[in-house]
ChimeraX commands (.cxc) that place a marker at each C-alpha (Angstrom):
marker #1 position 93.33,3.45,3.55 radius 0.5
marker #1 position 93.85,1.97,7.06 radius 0.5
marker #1 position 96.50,-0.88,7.37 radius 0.5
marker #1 position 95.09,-4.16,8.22 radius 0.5
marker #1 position 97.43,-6.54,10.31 radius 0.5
marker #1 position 96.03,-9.84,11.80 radius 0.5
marker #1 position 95.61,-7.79,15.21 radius 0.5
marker #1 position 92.56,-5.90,13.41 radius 0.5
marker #1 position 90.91,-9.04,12.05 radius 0.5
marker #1 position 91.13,-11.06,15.62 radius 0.5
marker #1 position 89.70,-7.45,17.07 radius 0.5
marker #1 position 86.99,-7.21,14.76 radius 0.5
marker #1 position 86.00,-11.07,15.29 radius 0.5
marker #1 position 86.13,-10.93,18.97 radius 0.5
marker #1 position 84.26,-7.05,19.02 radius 0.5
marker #1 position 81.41,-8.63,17.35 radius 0.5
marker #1 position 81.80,-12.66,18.64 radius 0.5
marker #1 position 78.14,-12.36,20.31 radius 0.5
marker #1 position 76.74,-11.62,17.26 radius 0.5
marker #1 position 78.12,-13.42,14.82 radius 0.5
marker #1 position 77.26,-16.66,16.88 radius 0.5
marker #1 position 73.88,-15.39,16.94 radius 0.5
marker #1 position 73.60,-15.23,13.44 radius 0.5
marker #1 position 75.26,-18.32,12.51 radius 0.5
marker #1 position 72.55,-20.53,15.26 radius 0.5
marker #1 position 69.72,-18.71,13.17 radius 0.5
marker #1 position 70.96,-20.04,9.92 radius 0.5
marker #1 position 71.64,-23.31,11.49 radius 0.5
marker #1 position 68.47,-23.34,12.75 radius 0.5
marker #1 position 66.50,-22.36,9.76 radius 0.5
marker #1 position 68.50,-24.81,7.71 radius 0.5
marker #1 position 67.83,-27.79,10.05 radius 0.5
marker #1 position 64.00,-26.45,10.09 radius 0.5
marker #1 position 63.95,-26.64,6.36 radius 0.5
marker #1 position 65.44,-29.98,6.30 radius 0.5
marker #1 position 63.29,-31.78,9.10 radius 0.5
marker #1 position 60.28,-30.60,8.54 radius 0.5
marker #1 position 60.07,-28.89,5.04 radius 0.5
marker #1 position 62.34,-29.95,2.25 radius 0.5
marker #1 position 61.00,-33.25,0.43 radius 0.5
marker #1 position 63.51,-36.73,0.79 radius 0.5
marker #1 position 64.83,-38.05,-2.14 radius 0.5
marker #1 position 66.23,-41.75,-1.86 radius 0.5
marker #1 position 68.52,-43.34,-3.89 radius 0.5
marker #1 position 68.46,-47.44,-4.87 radius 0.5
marker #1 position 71.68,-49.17,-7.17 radius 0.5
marker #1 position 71.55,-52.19,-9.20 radius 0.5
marker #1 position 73.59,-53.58,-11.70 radius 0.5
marker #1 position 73.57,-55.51,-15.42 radius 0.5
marker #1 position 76.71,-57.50,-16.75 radius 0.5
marker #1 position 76.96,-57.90,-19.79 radius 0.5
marker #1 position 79.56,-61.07,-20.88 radius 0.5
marker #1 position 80.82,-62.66,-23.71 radius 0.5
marker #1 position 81.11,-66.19,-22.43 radius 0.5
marker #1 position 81.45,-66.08,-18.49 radius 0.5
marker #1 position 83.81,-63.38,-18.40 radius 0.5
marker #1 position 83.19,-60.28,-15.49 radius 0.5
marker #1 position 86.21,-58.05,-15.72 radius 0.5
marker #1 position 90.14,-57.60,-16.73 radius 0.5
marker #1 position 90.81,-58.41,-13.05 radius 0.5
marker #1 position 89.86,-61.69,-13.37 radius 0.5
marker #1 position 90.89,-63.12,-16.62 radius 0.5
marker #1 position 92.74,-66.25,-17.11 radius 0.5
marker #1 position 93.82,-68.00,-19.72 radius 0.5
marker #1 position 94.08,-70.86,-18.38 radius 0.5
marker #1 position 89.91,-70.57,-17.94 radius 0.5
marker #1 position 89.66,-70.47,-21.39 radius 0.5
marker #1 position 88.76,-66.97,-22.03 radius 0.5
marker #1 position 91.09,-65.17,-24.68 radius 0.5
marker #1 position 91.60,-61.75,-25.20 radius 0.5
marker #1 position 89.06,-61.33,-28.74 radius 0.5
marker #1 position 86.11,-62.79,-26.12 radius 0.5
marker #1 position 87.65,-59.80,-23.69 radius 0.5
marker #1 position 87.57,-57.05,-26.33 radius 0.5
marker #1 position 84.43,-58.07,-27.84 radius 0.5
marker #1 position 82.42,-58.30,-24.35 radius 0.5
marker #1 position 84.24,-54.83,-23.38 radius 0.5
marker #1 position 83.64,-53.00,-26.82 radius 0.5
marker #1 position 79.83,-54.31,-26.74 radius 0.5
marker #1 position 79.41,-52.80,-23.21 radius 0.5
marker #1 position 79.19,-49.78,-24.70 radius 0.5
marker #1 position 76.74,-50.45,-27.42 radius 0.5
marker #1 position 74.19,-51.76,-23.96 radius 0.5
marker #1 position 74.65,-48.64,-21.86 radius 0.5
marker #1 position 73.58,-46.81,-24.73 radius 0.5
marker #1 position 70.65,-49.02,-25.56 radius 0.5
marker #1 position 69.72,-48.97,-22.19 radius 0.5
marker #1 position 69.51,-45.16,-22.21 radius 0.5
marker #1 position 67.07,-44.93,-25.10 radius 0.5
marker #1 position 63.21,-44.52,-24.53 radius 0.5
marker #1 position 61.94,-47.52,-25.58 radius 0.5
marker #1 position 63.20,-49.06,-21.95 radius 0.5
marker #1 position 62.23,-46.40,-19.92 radius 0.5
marker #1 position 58.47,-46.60,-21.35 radius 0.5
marker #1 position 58.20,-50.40,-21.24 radius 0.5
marker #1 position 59.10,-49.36,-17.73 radius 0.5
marker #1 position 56.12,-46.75,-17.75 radius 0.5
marker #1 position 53.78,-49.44,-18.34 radius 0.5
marker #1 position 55.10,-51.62,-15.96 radius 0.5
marker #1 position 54.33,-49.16,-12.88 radius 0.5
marker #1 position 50.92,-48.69,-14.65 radius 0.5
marker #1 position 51.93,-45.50,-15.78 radius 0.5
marker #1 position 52.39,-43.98,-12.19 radius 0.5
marker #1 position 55.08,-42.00,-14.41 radius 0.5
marker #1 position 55.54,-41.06,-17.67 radius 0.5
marker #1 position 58.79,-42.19,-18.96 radius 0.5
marker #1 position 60.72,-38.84,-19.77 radius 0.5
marker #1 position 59.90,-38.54,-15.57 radius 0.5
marker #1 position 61.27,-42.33,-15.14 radius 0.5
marker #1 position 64.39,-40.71,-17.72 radius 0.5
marker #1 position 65.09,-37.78,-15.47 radius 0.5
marker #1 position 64.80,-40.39,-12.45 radius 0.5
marker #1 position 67.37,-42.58,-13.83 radius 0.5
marker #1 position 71.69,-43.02,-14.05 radius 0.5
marker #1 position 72.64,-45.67,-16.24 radius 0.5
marker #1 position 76.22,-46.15,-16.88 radius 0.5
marker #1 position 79.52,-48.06,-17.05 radius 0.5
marker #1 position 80.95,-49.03,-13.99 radius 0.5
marker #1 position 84.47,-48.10,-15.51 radius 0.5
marker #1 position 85.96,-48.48,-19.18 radius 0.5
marker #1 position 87.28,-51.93,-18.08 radius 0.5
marker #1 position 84.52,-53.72,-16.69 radius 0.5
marker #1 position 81.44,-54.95,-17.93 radius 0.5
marker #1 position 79.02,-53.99,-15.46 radius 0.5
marker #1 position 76.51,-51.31,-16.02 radius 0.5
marker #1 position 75.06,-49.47,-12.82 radius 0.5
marker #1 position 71.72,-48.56,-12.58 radius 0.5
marker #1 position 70.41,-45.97,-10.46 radius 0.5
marker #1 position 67.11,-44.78,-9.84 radius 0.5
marker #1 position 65.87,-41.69,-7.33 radius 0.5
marker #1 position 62.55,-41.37,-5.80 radius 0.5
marker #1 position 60.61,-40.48,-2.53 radius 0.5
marker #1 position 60.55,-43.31,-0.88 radius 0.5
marker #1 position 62.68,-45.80,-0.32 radius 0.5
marker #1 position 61.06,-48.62,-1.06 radius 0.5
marker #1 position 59.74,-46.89,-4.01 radius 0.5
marker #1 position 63.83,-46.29,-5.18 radius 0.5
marker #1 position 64.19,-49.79,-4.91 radius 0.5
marker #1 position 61.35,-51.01,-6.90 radius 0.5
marker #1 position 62.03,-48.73,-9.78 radius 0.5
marker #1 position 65.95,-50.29,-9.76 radius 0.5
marker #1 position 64.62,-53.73,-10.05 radius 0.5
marker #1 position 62.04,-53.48,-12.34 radius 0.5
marker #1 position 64.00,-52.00,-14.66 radius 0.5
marker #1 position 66.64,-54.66,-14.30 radius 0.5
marker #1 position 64.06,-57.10,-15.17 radius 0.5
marker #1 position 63.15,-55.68,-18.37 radius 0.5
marker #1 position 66.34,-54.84,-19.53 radius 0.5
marker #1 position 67.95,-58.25,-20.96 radius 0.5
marker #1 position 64.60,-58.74,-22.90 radius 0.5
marker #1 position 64.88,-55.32,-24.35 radius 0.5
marker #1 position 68.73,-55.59,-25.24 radius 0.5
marker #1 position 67.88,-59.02,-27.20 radius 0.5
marker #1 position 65.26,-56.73,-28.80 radius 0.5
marker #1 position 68.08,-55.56,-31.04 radius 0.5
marker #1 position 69.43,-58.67,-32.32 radius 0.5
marker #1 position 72.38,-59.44,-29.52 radius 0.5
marker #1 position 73.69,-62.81,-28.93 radius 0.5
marker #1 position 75.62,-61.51,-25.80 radius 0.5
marker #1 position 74.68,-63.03,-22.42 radius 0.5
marker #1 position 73.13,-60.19,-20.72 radius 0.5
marker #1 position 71.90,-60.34,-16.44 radius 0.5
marker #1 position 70.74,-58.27,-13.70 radius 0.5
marker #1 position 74.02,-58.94,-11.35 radius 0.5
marker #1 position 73.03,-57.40,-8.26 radius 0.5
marker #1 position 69.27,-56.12,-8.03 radius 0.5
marker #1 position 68.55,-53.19,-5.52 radius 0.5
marker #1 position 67.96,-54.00,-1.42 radius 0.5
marker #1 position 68.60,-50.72,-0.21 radius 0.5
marker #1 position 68.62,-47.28,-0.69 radius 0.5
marker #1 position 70.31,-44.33,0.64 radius 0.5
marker #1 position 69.02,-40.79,1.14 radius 0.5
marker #1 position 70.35,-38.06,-1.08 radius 0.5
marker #1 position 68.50,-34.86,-0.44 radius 0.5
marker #1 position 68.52,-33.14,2.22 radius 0.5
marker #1 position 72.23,-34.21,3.40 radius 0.5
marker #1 position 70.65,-32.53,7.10 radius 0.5
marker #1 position 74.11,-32.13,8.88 radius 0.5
marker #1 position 75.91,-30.60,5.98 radius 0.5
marker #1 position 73.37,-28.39,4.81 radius 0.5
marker #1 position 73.35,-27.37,8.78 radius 0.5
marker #1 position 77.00,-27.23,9.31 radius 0.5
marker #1 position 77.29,-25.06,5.91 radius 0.5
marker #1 position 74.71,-22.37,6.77 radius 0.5
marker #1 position 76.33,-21.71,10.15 radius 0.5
marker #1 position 79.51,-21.08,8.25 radius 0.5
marker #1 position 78.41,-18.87,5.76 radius 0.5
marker #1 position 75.77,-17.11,8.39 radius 0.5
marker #1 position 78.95,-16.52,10.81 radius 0.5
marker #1 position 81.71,-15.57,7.77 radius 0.5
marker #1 position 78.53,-13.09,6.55 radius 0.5
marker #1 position 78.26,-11.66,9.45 radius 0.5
marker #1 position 82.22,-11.22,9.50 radius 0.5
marker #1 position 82.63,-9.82,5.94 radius 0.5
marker #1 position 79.47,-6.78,7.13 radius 0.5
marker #1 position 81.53,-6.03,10.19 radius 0.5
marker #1 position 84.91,-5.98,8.47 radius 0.5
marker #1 position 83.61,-3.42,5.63 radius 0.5
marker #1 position 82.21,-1.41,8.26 radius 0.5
marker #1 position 85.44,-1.04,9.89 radius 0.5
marker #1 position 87.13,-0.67,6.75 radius 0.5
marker #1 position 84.89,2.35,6.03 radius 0.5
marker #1 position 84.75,4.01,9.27 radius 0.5
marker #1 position 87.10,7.06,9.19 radius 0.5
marker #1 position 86.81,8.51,12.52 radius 0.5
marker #1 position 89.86,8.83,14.11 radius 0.5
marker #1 position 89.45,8.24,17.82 radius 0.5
marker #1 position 92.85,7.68,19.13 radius 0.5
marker #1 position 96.43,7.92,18.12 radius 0.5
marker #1 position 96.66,4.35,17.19 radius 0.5
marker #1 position 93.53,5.02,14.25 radius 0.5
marker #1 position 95.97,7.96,13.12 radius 0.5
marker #1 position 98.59,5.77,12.65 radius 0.5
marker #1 position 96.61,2.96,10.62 radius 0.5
marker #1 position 95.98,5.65,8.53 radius 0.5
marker #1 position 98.66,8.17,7.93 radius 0.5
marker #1 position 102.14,7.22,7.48 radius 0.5
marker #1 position 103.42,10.42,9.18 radius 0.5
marker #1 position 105.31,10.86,13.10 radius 0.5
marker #1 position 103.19,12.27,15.76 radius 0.5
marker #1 position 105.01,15.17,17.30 radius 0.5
marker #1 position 102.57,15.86,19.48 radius 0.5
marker #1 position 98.95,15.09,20.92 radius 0.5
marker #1 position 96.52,17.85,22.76 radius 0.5
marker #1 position 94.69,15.84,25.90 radius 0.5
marker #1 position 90.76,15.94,25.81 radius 0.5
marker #1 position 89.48,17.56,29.29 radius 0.5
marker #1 position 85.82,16.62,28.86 radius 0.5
marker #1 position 87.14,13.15,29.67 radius 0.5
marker #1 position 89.85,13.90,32.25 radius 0.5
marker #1 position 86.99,14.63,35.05 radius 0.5
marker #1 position 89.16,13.74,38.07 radius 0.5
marker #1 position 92.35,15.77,37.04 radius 0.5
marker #1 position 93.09,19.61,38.11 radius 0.5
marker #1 position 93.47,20.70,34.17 radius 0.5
marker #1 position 89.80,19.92,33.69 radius 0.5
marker #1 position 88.34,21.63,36.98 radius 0.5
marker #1 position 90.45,24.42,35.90 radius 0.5
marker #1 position 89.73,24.48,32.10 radius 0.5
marker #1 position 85.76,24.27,33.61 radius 0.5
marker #1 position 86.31,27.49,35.89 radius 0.5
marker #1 position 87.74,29.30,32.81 radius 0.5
marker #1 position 84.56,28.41,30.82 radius 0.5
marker #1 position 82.18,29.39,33.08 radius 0.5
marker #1 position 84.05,32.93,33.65 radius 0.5
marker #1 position 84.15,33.66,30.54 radius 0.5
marker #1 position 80.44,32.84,29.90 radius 0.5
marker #1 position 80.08,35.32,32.70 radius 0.5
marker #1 position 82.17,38.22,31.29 radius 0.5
marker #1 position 80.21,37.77,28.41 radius 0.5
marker #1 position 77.32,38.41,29.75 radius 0.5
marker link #1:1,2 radius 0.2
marker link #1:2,3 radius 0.2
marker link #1:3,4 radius 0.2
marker link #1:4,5 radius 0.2
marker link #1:5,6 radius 0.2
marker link #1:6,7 radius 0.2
marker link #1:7,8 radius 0.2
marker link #1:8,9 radius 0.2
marker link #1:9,10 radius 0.2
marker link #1:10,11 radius 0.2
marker link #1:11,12 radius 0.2
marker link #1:12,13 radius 0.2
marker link #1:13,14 radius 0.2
marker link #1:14,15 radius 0.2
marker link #1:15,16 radius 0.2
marker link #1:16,17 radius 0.2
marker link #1:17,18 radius 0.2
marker link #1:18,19 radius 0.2
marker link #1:19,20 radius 0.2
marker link #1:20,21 radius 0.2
marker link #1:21,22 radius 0.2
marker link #1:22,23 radius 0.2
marker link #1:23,24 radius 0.2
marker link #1:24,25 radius 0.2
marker link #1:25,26 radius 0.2
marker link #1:26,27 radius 0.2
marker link #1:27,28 radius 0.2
marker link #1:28,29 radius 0.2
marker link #1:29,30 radius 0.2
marker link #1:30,31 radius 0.2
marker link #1:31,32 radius 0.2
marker link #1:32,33 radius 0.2
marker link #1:33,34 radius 0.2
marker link #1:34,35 radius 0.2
marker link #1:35,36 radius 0.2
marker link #1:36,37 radius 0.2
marker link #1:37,38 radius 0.2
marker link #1:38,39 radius 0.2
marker link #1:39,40 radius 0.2
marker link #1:40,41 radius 0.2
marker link #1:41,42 radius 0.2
marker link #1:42,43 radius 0.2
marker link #1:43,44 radius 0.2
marker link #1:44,45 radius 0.2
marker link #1:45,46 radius 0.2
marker link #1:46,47 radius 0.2
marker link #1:47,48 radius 0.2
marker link #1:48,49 radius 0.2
marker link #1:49,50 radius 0.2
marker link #1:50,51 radius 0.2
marker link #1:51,52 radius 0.2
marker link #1:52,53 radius 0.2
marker link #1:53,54 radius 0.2
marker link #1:54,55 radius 0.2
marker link #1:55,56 radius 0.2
marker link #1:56,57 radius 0.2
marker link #1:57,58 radius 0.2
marker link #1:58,59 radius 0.2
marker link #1:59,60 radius 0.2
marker link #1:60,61 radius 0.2
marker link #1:61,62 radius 0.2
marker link #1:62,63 radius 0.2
marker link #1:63,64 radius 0.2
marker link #1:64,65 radius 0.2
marker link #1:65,66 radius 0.2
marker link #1:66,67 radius 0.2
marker link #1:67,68 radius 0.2
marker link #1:68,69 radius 0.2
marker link #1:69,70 radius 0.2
marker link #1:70,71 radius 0.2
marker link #1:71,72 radius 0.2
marker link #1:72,73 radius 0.2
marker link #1:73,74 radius 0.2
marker link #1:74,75 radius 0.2
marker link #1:75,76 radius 0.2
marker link #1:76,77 radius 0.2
marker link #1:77,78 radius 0.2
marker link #1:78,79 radius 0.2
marker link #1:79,80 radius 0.2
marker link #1:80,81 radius 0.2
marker link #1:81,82 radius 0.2
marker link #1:82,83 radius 0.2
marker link #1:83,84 radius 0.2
marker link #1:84,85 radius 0.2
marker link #1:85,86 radius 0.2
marker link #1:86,87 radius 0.2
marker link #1:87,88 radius 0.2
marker link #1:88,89 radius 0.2
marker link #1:89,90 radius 0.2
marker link #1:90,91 radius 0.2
marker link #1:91,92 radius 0.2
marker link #1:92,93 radius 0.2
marker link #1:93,94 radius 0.2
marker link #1:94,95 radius 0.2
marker link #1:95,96 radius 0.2
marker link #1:96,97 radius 0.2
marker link #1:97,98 radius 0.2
marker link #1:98,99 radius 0.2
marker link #1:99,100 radius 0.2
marker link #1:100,101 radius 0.2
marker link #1:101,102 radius 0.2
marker link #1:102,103 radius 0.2
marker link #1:103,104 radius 0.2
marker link #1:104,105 radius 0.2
marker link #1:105,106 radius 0.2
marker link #1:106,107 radius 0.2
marker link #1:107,108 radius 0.2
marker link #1:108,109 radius 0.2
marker link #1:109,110 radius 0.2
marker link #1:110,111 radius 0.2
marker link #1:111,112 radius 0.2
marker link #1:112,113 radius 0.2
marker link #1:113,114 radius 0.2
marker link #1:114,115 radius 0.2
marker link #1:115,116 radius 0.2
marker link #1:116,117 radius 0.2
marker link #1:117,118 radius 0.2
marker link #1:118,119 radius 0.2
marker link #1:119,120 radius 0.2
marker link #1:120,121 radius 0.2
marker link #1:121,122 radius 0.2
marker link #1:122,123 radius 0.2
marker link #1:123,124 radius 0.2
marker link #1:124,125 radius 0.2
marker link #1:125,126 radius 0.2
marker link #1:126,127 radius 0.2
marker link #1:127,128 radius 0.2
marker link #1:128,129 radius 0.2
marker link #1:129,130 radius 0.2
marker link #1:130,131 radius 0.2
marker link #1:131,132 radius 0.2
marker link #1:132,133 radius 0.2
marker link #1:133,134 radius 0.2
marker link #1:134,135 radius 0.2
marker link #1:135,136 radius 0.2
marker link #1:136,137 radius 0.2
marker link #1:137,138 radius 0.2
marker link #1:138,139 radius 0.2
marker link #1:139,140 radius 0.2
marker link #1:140,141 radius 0.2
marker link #1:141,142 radius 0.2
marker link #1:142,143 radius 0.2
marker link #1:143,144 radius 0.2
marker link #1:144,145 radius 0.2
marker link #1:145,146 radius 0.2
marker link #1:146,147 radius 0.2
marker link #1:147,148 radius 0.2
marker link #1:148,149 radius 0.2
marker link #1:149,150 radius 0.2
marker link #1:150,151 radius 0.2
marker link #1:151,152 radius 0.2
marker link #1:152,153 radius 0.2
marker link #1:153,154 radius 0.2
marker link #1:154,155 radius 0.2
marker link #1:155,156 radius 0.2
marker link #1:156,157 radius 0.2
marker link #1:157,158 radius 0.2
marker link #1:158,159 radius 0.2
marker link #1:159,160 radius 0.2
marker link #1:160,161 radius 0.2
marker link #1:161,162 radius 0.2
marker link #1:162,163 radius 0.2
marker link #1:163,164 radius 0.2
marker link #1:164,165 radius 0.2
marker link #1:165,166 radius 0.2
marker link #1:166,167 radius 0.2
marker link #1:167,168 radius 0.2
marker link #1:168,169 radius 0.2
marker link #1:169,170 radius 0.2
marker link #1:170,171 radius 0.2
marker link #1:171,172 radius 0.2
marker link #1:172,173 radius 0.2
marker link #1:173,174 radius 0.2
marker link #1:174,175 radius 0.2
marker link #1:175,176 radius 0.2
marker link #1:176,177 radius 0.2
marker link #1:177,178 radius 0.2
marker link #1:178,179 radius 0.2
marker link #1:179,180 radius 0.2
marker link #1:180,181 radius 0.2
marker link #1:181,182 radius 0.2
marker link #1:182,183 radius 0.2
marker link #1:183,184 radius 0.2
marker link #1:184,185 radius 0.2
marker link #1:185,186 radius 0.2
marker link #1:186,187 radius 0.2
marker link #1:187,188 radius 0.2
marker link #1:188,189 radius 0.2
marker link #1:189,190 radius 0.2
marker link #1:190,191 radius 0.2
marker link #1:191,192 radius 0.2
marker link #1:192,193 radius 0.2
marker link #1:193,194 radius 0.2
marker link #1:194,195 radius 0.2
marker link #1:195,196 radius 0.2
marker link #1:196,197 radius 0.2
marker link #1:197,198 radius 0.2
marker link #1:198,199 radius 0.2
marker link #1:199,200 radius 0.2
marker link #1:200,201 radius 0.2
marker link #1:201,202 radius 0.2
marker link #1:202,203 radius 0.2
marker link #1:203,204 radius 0.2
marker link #1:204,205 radius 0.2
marker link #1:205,206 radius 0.2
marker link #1:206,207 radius 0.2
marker link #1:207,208 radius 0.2
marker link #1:208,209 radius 0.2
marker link #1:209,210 radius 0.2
marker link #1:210,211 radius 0.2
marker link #1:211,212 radius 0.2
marker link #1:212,213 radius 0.2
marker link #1:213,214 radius 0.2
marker link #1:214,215 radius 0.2
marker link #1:215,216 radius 0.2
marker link #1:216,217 radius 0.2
marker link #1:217,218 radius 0.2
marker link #1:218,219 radius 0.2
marker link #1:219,220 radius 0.2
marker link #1:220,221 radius 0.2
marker link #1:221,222 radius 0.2
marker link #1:222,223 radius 0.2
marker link #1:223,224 radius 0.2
marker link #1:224,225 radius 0.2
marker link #1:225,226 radius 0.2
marker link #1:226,227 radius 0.2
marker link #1:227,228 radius 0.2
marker link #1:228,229 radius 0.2
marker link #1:229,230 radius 0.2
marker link #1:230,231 radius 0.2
marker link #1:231,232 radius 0.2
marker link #1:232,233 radius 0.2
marker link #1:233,234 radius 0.2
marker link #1:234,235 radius 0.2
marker link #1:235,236 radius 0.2
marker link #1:236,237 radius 0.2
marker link #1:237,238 radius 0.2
marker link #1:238,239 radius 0.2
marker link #1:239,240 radius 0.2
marker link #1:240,241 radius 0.2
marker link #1:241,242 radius 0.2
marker link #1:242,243 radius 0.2
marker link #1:243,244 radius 0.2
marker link #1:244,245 radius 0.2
marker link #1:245,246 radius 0.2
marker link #1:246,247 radius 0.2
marker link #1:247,248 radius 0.2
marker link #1:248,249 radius 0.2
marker link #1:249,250 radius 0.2
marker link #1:250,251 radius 0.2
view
């Protein structure tokens, strides 16, 4: 087993530099390709519901002196919970259906949709829809915001429930372009690395003194020159001369 020192893994990066560029621009490429002109865009629209108890929004803005106590506090905050999970059930999600005319069915709206709690101490409930378009994201977002209070009162609530902030924009989630880009060049060039390193690793020609050392542990006394490569030096015109008269003799 050769030693490895920090030497060897610079050497083997900068032996095979050309190539390993090469391969990571191909995977950069192909990923970018992919992206740009292959891969479908998903978009991503975010509304919200609050749900209150009186006219309270959240522990960071309580105040006695408002006249909110703390049973209006725990009663809003413990009855978030009941509303995210009521707004999680089918029934919503297939009003919701039949609002878009049944463009979707509504285990696809389902698998479309994030509803949850903001955070455990606030009463907003975020709702997030994905789609292909953005404007289509957006519309989802909203509609379902306008259903919801009706649908929540559906189960006997007294709770003032609102859309707080309906969708205006939406982001794009899939394909993140750049990343997916800057990722395949990484693992195209650290690839190409990992093949070059295990063929050095397994390579166990010994070419020069220095590959005898990697791998033996043992002093070199001594060394025996190669002629065939000395082509300019006496030793090989005279080790040349002996060949051919012997090939001679032979004869």
């Amino acid at each position: 087993m050769r030693n490895i020192s920090l030497f060897a893994l610079v050497e083997i990066a900068l032996k095979h530099i050309f190539i390993i560029i090469a391969v990571a621009l191909v995977a950069a490429i192909g990923v970018f390709s992919f992206c740009e002109f292959v891969a479908a865009p998903s978009y991503s629209a975010t509304g919200s519901i609050i749900v209150t108890n009186g006219a309270i929004i959240d522990y960071d803005e309580l105040n006695t002196d408002d006249g909110i106590n703390n049973t209006d506090v725990a009663a809003s905050l413990n009855f978030a919970y009941t509303v995210n999970d009521i707004l999680n059930t089918n029934g919503i999600f297939k009003e919701l259906a039949d609002e878009l005319d049944n463009k979707y069915t509504y285990s696809q709206l389902k698998s479309f949709s994030n509803i949850e709690r903001r955070s455990n101490t606030t009463l907003f409930i975020d709702v997030t829809f994905t789609a292909g378009t953005k404007e289509e994201a957006i519309e989802l977002v909203n509609t379902y915001l306008k259903l919801a209070p009706d649908y929540i009162n559906t189960f006997g609530t007294k709770s003032a429930i609102a859309a707080a902030s309906p969708a205006d924009s939406a982001s794009k989630v899939y394909p993140k372009t750049f990343l997916a880009t800057a990722a395949a060049a990484l693992i195209g060039a650290g690839l190409t690395y990992a093949v070059a390193f295990l063929i050095y690793c397994a390579n166990t020609v010994i070419k020069c003194e220095d590959d005898f050392k990697d791998r033996f542990d043992v002093p070199i006394i001594g060394s025996i020159p190669d002629f065939s490569t000395a082509k300019n030096d006496k030793y090989y015109k005279y080790n040349s001369y002996y060949k051919r008269g012997k090939v001679k003799n032979e004869k």
